[in-house]
LOLUMSE-918562 format. One record per residue (C-alpha): z, x, y. Coordinates in nm, 4 decimals. Each point is the difference from the previous one (the first is absolute). Layout:
Z;X;Y
...
//
This chain:
0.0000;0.0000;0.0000
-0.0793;0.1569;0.3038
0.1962;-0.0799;0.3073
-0.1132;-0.0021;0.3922
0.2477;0.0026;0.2551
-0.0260;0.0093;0.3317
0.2316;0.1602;0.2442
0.0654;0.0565;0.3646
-0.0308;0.3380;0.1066
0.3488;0.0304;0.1346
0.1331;-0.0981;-0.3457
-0.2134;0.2360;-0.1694
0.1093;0.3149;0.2174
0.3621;-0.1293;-0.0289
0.0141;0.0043;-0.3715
-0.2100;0.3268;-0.0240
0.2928;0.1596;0.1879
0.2457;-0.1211;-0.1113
-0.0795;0.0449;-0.3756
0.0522;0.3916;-0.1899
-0.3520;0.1829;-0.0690
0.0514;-0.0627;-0.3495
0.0946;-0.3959;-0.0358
-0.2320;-0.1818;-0.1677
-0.0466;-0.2287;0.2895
-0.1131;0.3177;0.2333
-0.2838;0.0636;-0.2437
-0.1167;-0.3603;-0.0326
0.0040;-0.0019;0.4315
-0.1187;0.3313;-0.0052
-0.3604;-0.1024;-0.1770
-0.1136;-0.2475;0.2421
0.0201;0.1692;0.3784
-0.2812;-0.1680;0.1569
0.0678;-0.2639;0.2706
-0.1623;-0.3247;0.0023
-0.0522;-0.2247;0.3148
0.0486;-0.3465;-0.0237
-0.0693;-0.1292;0.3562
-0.0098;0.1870;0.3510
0.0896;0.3844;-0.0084
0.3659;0.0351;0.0914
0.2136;0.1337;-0.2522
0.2122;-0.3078;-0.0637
-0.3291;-0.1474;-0.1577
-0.0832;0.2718;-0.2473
0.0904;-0.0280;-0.3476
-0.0042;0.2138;-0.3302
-0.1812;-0.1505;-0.2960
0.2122;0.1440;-0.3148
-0.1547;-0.0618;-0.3507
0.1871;0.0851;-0.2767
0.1207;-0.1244;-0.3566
0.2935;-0.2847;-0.0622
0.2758;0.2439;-0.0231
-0.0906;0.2489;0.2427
-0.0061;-0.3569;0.2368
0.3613;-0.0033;-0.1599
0.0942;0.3416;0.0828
-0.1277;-0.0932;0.3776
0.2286;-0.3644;0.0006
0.2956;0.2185;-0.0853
-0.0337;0.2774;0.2721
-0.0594;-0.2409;0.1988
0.3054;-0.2013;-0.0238
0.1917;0.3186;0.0523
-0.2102;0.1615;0.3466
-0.2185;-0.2260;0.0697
0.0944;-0.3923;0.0262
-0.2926;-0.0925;0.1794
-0.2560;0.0836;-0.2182
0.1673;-0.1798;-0.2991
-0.1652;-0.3423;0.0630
-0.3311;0.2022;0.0169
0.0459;0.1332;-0.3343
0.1212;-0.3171;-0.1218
-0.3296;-0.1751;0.1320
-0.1869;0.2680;-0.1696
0.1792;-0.0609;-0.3115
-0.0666;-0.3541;-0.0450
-0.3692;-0.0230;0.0860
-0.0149;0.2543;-0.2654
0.1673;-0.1807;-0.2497
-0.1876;-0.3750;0.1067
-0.3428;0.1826;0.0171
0.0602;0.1349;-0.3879
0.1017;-0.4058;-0.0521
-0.3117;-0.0938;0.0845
-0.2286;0.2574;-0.1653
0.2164;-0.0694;-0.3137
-0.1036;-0.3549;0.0022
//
């Protein structure tokens, strides 16, 4: 299953510095650098498009709800159109 989420800037830099080097949340941030716009050009518009696997989405809910609390619903949202898109193709 793969997972998108999508997540403000600001939450993405504050959970890259705030997790170690080494955590496998890091690494999963780490892969997908490249900013996004979604609407006019100031920063509070630009978002980073993370795909990854169902637990590495996991790994992200959980470092979230320790540095991060805003992004949680993100992740979340990513979560369950993940899960209701592999409903449907199941069907």
């Amino acid at each position: 299953m793969v997972v998108t989420i999508g997540l403000a800037r600001a939450n993405y830099e504050q959970l890259l510095h705030n997790l170690a080097p080494e955590s496998p949340a890091f690494i999963v941030l780490s892969r997908c650098p490249e900013l996004h716009r979604w609407g006019r050009d100031t920063p509070l518009f630009k978002c980073v498009i993370i795909e990854c696997n169902l637990d590495e989405a996991i790994v992200l809910l959980d470092a979230a709800k320790q540095h991060c609390a805003e992004a949680v619903a993100d992740i979340e949202y990513g979560l369950k159109l993940s899960r209701a898109f592999d409903l449907i193709i199941d069907i």
